[in-house]
Biopython code that builds the backbone (N, CA, C, O; Angstrom):
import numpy as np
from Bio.PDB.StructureBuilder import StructureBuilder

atoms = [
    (1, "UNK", "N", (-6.978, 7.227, -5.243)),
    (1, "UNK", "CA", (-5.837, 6.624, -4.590)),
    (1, "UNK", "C", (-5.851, 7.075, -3.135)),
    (1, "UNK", "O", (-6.221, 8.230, -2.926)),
    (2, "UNK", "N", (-5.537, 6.399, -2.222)),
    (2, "UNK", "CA", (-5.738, 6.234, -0.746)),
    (2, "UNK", "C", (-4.400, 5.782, -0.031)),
    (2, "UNK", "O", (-4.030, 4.611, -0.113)),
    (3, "UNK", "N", (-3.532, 6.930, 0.818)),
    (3, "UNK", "CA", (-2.441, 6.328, 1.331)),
    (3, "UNK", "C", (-3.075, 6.490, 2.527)),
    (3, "UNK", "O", (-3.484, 7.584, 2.916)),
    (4, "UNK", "N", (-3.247, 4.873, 3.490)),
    (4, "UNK", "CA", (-3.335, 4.692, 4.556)),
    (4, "UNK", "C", (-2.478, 4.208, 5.511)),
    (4, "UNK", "O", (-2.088, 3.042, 5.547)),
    (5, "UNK", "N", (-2.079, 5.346, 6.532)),
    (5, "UNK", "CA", (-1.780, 4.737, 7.244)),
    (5, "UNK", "C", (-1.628, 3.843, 8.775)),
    (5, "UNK", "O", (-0.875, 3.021, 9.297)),
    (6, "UNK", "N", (-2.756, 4.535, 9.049)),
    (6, "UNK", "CA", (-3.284, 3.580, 10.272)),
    (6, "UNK", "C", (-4.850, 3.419, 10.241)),
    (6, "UNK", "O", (-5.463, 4.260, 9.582)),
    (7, "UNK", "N", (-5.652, 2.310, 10.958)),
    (7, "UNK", "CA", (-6.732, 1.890, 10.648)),
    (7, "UNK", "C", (-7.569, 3.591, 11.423)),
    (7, "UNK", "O", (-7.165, 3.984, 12.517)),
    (8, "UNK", "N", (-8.769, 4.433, 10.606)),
    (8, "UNK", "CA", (-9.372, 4.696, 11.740)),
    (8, "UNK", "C", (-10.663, 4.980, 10.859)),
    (8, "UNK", "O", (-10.532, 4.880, 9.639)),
    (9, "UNK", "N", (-11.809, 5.301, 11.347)),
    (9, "UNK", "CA", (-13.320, 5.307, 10.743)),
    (9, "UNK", "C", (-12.917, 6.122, 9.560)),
    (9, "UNK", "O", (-12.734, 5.733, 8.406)),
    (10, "UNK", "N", (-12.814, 7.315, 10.053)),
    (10, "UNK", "CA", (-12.948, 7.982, 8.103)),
    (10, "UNK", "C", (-12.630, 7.073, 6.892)),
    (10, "UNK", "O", (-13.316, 6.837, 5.898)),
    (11, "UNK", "N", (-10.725, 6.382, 7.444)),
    (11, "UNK", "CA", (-10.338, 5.567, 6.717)),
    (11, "UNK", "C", (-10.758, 4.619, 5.908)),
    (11, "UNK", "O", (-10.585, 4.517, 4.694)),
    (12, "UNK", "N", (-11.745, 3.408, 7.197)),
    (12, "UNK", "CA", (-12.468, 2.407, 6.139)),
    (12, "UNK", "C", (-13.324, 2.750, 5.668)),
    (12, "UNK", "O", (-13.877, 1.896, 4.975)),
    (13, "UNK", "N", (-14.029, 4.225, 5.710)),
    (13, "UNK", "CA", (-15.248, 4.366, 5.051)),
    (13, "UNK", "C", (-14.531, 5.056, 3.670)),
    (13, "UNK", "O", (-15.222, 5.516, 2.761)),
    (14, "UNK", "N", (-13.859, 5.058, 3.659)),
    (14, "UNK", "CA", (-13.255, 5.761, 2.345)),
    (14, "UNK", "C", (-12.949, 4.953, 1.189)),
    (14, "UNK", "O", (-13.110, 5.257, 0.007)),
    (15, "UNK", "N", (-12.153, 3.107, 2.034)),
    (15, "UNK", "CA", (-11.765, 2.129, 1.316)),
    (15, "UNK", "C", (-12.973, 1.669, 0.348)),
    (15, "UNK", "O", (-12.596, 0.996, -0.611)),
    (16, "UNK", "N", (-14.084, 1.866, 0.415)),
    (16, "UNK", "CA", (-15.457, 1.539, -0.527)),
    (16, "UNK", "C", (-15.044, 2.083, -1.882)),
    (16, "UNK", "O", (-15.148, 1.489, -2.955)),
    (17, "UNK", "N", (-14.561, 3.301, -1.674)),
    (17, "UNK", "CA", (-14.498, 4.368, -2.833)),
    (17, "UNK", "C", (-13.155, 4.740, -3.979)),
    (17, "UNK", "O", (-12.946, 5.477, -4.943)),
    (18, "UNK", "N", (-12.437, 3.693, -3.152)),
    (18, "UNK", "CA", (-11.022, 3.595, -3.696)),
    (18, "UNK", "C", (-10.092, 2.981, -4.865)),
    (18, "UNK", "O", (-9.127, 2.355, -4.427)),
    (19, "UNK", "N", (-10.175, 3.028, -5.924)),
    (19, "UNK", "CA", (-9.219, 2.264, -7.137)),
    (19, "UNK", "C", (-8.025, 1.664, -6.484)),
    (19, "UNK", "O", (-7.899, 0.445, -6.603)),
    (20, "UNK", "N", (-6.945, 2.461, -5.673)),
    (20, "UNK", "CA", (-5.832, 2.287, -5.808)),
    (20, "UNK", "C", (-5.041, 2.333, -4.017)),
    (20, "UNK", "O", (-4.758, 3.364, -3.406)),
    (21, "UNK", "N", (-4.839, 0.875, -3.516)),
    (21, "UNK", "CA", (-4.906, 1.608, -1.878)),
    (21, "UNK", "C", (-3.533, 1.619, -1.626)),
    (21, "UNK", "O", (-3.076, 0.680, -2.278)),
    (22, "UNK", "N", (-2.789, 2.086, -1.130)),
    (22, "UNK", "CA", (-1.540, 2.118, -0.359)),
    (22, "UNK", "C", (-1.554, 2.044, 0.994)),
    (22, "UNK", "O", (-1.816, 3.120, 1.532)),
    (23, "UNK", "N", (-1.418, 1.405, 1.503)),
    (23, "UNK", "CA", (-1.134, 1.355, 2.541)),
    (23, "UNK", "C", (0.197, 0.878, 3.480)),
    (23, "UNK", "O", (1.257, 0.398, 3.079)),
    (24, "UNK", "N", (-0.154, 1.127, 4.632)),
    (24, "UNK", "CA", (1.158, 0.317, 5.917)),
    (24, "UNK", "C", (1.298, -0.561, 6.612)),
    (24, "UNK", "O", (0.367, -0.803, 7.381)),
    (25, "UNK", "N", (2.154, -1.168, 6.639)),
    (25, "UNK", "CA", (2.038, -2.405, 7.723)),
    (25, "UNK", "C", (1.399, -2.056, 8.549)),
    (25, "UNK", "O", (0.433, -2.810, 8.663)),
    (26, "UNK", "N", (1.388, -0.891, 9.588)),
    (26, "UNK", "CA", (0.877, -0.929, 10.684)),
    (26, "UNK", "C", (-0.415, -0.831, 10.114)),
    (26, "UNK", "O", (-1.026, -1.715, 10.714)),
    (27, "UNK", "N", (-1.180, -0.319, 9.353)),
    (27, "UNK", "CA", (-2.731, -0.247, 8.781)),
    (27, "UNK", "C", (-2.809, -2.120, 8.708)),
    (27, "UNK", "O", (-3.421, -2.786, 9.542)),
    (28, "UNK", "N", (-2.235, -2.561, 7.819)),
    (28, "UNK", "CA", (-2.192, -3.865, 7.250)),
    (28, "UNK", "C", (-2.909, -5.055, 8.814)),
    (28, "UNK", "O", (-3.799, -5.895, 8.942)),
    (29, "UNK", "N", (-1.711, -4.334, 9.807)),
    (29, "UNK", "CA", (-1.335, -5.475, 10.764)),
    (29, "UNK", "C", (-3.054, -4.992, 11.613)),
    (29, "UNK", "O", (-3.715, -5.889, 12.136)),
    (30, "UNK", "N", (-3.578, -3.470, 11.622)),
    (30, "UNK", "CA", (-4.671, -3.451, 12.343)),
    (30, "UNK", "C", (-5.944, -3.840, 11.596)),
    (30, "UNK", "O", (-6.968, -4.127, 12.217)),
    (31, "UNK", "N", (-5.891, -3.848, 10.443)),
    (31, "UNK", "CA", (-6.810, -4.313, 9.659)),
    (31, "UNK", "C", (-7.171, -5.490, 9.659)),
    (31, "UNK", "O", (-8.363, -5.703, 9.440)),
    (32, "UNK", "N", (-6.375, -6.486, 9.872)),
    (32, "UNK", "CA", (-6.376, -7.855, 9.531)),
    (32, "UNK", "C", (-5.713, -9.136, 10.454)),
    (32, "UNK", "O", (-5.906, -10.336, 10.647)),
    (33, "UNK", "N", (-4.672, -7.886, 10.949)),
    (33, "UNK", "CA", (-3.754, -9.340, 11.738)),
    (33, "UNK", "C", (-2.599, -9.555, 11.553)),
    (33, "UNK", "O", (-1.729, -9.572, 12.424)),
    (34, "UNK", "N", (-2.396, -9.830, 9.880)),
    (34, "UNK", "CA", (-0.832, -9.696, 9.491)),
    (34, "UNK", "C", (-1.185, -8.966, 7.573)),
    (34, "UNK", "O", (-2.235, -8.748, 6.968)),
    (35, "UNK", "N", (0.103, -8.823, 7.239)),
    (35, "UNK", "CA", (-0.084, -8.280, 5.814)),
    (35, "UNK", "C", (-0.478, -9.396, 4.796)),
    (35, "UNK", "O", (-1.034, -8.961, 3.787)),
    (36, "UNK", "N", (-0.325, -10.565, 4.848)),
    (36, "UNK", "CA", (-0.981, -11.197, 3.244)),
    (36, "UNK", "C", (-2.485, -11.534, 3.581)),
    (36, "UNK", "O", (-3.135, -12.042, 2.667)),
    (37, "UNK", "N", (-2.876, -11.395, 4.334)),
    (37, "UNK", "CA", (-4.228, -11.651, 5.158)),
    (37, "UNK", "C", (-5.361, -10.583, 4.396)),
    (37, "UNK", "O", (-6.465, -10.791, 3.893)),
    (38, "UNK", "N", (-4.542, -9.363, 4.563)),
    (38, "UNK", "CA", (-5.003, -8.020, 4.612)),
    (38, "UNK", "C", (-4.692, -7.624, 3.408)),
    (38, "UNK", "O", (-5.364, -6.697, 2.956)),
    (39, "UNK", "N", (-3.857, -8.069, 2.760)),
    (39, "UNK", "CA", (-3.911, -8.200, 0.962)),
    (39, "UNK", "C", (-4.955, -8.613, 0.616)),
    (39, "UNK", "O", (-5.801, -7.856, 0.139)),
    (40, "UNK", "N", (-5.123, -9.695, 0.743)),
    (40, "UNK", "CA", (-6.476, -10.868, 0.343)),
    (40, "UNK", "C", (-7.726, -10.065, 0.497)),
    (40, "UNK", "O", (-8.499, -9.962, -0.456)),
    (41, "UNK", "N", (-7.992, -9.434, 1.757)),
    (41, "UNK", "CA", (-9.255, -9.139, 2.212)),
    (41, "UNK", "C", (-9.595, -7.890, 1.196)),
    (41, "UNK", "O", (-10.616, -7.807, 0.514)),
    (42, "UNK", "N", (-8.394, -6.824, 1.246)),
    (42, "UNK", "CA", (-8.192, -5.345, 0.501)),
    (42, "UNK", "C", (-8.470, -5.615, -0.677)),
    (42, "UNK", "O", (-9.465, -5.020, -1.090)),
    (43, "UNK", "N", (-7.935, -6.339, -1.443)),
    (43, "UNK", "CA", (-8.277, -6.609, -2.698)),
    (43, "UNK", "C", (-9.666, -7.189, -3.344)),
    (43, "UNK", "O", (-10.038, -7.301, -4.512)),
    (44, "UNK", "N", (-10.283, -7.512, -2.072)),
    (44, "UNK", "CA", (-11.945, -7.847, -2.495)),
    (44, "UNK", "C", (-12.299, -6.437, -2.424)),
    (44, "UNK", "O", (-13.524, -6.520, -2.517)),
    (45, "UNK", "N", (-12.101, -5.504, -2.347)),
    (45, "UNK", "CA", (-12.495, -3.668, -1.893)),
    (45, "UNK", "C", (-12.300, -2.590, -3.363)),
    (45, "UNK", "O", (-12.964, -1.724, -3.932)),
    (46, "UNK", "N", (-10.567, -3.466, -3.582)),
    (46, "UNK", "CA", (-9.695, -2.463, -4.202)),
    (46, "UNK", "C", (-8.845, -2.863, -4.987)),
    (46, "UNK", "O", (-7.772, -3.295, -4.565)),
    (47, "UNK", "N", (-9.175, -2.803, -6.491)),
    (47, "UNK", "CA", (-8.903, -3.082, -7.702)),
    (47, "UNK", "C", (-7.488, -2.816, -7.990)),
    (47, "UNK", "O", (-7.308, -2.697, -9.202)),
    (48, "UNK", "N", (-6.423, -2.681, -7.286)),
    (48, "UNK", "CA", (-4.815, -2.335, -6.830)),
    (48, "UNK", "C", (-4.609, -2.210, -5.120)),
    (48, "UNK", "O", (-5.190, -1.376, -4.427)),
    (49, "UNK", "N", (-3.808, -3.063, -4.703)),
    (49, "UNK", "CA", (-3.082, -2.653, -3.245)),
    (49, "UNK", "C", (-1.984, -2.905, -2.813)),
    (49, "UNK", "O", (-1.782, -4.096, -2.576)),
    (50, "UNK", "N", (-1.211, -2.235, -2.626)),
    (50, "UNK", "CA", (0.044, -2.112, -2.037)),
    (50, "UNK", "C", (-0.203, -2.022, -1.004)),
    (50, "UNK", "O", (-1.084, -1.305, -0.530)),
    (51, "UNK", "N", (0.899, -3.101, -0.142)),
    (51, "UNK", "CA", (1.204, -2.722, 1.351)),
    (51, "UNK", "C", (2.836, -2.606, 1.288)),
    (51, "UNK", "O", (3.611, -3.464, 0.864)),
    (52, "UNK", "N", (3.170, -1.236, 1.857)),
    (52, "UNK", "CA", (4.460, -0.756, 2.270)),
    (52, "UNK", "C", (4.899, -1.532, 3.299)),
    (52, "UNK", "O", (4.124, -1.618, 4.252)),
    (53, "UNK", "N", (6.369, -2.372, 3.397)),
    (53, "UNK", "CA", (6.909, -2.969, 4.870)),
    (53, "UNK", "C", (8.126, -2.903, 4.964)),
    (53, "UNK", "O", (8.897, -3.857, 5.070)),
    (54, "UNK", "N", (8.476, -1.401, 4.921)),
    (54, "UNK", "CA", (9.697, -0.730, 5.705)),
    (54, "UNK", "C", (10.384, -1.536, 4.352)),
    (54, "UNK", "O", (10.058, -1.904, 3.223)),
    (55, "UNK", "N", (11.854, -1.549, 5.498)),
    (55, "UNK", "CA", (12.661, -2.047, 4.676)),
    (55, "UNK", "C", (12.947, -3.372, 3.944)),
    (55, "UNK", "O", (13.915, -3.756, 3.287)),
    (56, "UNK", "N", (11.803, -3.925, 4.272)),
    (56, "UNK", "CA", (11.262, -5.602, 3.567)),
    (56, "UNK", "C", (10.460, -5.108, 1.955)),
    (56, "UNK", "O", (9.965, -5.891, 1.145)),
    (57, "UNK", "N", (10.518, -3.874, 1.856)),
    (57, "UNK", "CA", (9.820, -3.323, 0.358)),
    (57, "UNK", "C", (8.578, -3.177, 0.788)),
    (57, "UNK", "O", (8.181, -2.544, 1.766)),
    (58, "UNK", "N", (7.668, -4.122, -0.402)),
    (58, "UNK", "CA", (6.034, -4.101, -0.565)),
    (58, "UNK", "C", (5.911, -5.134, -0.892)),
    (58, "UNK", "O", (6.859, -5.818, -1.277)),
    (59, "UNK", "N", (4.355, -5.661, -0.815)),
    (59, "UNK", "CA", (3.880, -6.619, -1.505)),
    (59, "UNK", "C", (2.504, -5.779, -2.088)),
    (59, "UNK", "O", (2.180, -4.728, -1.535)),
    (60, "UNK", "N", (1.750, -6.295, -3.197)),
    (60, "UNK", "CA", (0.967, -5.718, -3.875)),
    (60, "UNK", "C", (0.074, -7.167, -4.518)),
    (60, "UNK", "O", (0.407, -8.352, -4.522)),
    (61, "UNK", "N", (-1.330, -6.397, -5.097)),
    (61, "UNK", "CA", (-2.275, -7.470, -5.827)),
    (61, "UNK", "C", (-2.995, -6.450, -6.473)),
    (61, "UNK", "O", (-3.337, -5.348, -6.045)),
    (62, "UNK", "N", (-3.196, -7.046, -7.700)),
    (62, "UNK", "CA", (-4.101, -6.281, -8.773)),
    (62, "UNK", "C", (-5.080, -7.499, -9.150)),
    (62, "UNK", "O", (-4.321, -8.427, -9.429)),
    (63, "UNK", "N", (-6.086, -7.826, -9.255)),
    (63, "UNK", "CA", (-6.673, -8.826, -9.584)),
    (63, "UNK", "C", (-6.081, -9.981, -9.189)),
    (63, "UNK", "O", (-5.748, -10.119, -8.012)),
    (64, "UNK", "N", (-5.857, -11.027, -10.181)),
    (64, "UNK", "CA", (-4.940, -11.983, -9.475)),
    (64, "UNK", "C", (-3.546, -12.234, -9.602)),
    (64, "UNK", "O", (-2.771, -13.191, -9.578)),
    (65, "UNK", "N", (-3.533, -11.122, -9.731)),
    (65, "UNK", "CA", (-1.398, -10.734, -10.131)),
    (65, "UNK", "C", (-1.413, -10.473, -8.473)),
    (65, "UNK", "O", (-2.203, -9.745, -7.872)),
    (66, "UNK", "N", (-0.239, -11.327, -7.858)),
    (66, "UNK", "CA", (0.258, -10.694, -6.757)),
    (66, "UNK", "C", (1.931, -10.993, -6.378)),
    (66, "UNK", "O", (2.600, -11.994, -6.637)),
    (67, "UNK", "N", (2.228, -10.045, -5.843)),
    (67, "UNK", "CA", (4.129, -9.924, -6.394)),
    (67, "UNK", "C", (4.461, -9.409, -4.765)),
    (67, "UNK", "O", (3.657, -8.943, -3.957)),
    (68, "UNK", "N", (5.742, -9.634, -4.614)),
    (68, "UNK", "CA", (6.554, -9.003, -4.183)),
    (68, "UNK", "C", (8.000, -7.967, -4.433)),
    (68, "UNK", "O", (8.964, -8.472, -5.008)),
    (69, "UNK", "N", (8.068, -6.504, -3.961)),
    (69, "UNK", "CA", (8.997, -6.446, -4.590)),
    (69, "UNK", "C", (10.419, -5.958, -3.267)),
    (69, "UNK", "O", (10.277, -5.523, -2.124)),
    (70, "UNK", "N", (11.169, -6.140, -3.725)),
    (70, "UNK", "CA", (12.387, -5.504, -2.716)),
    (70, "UNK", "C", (12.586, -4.432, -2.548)),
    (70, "UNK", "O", (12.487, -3.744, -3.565)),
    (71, "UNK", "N", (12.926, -3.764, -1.365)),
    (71, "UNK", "CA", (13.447, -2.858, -1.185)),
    (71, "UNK", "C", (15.066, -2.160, -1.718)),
    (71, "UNK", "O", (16.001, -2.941, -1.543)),
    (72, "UNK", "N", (15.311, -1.253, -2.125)),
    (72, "UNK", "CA", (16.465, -1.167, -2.560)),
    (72, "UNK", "C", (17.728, -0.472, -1.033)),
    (72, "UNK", "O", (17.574, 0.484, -0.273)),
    (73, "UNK", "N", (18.790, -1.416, -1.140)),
    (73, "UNK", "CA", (19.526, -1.217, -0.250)),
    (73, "UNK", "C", (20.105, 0.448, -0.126)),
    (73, "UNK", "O", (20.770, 0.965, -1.024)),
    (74, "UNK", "N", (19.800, 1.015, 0.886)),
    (74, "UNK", "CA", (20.351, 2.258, 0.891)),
    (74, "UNK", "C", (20.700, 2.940, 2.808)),
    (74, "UNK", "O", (20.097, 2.537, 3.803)),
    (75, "UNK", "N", (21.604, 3.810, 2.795)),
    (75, "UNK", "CA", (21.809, 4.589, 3.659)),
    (75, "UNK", "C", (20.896, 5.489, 3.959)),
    (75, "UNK", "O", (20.740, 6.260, 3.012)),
    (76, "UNK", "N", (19.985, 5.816, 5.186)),
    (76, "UNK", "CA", (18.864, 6.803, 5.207)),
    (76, "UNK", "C", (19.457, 7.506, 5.525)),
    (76, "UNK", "O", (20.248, 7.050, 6.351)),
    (77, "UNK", "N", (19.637, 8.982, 5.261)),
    (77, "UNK", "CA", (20.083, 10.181, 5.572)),
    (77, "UNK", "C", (18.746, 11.284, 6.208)),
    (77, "UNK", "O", (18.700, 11.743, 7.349)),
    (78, "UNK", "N", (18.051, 11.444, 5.440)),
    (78, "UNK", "CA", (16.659, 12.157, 5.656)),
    (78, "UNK", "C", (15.762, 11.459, 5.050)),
    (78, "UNK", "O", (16.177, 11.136, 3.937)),
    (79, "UNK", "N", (14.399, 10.956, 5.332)),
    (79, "UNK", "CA", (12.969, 10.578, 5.012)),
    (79, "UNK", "C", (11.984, 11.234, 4.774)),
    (79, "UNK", "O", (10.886, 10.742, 4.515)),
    (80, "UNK", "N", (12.282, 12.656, 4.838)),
    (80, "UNK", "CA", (11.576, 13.907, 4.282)),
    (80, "UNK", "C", (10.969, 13.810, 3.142)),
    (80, "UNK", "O", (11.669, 13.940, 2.138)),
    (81, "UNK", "N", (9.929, 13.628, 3.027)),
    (81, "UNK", "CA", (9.402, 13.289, 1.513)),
    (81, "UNK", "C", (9.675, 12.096, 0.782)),
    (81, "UNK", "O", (9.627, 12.122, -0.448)),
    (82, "UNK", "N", (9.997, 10.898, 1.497)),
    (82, "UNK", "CA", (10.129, 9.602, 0.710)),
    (82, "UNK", "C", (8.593, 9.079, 0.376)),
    (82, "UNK", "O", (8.326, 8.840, -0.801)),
    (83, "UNK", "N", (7.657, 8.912, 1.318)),
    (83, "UNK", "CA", (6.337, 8.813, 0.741)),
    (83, "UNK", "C", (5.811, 9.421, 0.109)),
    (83, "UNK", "O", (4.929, 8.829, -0.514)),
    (84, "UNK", "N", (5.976, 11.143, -0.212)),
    (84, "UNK", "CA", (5.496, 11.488, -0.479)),
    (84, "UNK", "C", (5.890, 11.415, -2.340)),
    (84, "UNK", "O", (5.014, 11.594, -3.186)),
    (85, "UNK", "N", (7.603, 11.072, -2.744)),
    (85, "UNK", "CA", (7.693, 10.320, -4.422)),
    (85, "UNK", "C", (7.383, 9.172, -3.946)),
    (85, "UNK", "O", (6.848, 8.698, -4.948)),
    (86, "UNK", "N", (7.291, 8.036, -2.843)),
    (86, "UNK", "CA", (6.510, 7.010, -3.374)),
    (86, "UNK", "C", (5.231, 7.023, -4.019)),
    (86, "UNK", "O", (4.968, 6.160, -4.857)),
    (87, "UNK", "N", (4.569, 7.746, -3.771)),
    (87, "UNK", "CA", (2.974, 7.892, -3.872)),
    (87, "UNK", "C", (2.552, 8.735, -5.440)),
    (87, "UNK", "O", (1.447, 8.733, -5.982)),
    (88, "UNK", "N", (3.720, 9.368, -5.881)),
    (88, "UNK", "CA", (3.446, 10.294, -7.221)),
    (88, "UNK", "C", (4.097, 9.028, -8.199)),
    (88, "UNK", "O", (3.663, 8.528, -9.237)),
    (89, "UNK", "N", (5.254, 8.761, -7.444)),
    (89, "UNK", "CA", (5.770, 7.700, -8.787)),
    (89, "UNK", "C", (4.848, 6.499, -8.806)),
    (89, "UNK", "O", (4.655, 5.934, -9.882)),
    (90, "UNK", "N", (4.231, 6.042, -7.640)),
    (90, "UNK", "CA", (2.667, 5.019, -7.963)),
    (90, "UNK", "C", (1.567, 5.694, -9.087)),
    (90, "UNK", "O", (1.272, 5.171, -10.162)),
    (91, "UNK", "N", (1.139, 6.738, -8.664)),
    (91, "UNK", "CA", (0.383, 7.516, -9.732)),
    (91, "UNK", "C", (0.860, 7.442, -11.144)),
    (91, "UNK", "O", (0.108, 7.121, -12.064)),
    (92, "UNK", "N", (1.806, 7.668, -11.265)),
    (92, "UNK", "CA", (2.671, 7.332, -12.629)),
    (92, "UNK", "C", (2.375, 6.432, -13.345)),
    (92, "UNK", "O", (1.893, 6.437, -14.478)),
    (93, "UNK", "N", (2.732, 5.440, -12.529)),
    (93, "UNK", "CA", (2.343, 3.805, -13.208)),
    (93, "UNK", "C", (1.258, 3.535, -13.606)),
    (93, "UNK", "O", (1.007, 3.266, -14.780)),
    (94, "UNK", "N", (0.333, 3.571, -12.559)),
    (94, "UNK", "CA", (-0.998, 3.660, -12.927)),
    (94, "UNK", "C", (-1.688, 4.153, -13.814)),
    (94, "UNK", "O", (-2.612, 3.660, -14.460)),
    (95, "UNK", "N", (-1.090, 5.446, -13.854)),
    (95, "UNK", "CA", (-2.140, 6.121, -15.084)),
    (95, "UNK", "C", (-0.979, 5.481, -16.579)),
    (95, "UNK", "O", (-1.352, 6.010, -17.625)),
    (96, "UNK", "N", (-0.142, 4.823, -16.723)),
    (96, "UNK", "CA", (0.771, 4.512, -17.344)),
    (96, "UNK", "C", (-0.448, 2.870, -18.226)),
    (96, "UNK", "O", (-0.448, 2.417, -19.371)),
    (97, "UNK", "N", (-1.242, 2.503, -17.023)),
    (97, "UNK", "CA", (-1.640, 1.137, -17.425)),
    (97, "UNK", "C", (-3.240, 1.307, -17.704)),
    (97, "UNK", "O", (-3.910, 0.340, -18.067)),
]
sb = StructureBuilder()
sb.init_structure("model")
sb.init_model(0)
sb.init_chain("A")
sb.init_seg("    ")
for serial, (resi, resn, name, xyz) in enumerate(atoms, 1):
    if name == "N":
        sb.init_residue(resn, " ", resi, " ")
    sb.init_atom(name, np.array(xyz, "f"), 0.0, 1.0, " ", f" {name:<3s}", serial, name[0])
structure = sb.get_structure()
């Protein structure tokens, strides 16, 4: 699993090696241009990908399942570790399927 978040060499040389990518809009938008673009392309790479877009949620593709999901409405107080349970509760799932 691979949380990316901006495009840089280590990065795409890593995407070869990857099951599960997470990534960011801003990765998304340098990768490709815009995010469903960069879905499309990621998913010829990477057998699961999420792209994170703020408070617009994610969009994701697993083969040819591809979804959107919402963000849940909330007050940000601190962001201290919000990626960091996004990324364990992804692990979750995954090893769940």
């Amino acid at each position: 699993m691979l949380d990316a978040g901006s495009v840089h060499e280590g990065t795409l040389a890593l995407l070869k090696g990857v099951d599960y990518l997470v990534c960011s809009e801003k990765f998304a938008r340098q990768f490709a241009g815009d995010e469903e673009t960069a879905l499309a392309r990621l998913s010829e790479v990477s057998q699961a990908v999420v792209i994170t877009l703020g408070e617009r949620g994610l969009i994701w593709q697993r083969g040819q399942e591809r979804d959107i999901l919402s963000a849940f409405p909330v007050t940000a107080v601190d962001t201290t570790g919000a990626g960091d349970a996004f990324m364990a509760h992804l692990q979750q799932q995954f090893h769940r399927k």
